[in-house]
N, C-alpha and C positions, 0 to 999 in steps of 0.2 A: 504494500500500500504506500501509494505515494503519495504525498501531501505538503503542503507549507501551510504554516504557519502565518497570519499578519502581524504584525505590533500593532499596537494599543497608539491611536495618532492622539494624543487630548486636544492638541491644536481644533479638531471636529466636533468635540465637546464644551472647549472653555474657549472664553475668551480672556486673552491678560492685555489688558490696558489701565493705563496710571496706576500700575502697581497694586492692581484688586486683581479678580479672577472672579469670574459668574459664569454659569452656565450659559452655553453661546443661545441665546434666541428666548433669554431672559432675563431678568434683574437678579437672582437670587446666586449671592454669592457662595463658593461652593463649601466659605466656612459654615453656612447654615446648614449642609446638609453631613459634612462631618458632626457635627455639634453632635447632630442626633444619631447618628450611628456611635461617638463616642458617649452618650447617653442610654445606650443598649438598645436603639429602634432598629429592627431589620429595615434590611433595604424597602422589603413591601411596605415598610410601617413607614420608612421615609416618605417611597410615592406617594402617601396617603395626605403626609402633609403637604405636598408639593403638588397639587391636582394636574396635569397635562404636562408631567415631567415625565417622560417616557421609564420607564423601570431599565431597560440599558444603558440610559445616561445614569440612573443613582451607581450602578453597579458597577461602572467604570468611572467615576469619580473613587468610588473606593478601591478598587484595584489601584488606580492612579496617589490615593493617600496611603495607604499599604505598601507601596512600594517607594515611595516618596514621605515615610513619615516625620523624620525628624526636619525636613526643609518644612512640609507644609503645616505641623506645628508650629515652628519659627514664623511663617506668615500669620500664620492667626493669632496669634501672640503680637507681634508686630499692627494687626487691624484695630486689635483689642487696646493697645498703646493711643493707637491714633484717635480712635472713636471716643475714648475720653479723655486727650485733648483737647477734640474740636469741643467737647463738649465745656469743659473747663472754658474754655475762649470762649462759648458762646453765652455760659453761666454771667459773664462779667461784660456784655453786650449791654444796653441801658434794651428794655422792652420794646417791641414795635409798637408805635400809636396805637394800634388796633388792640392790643393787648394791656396795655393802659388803658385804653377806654372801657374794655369789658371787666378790667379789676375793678375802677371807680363804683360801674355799676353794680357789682354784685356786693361790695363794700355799702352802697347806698342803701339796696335791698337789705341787708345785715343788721342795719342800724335803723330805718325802719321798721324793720319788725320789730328788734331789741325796744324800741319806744313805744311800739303799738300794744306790750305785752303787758299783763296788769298782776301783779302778783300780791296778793294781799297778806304773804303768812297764813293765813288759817289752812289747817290739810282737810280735806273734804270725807267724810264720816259714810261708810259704808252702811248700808241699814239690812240688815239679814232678813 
């Protein structure tokens, strides 16, 4: 029996650009779907989360992390850096107007009620 073999191309599965990697022909980067297979999800139980992610793209992301583990740990580890950064930077951002406006109001709402409420001390006597 004669036969070859193909390699595993990921280039047909990922896309890497600015230093992320997603699955090509969608958003979902492929630390998401490590997560859950390092979380104990089978691949099925991944597609599951992933609806219209074909089950040989989950299965060959993991083949690809399996064989690639200690690089694409270092990636994810390195996203997980960046992601709370940006967030830090964004924590110390002054709020968008829009988000100021809608704090005022529900702050307004808050203290409105607080005024509108009437507590007299007495506790009200249940009668059997």
């Amino acid at each position: 029996m004669n036969f070859r073999l193909k390699p595993i191309e990921i280039e047909n599965f990922v896309d890497m650009k600015h230093n992320m990697m997603r699955l090509k022909g969608y958003r979902i980067g492929i630390e998401h779907v490590i997560r859950c297979y390092n979380e104990g999800f089978s691949p099925e139980q991944i597609s599951q989360e992933f609806p219209g992610v074909d089950l040989k793209i989950i299965y060959t992301i993991l083949a690809f992390y399996l064989q690639n583990k200690n690089t694409l740990d270092h990636y994810i580890n390195q996203q997980i850096f960046l992601t709370e950064q940006r967030m830090n930077q964004d924590d110390k951002k002054p709020p968008l107007p829009v988000v100021e406006r809608l704090r005022n109001i529900r702050l307004q709402k808050e203290k409105e009620k607080h005024e509108n409420s009437f507590f007299t001390g007495y506790t009200q006597i249940k009668h059997v």
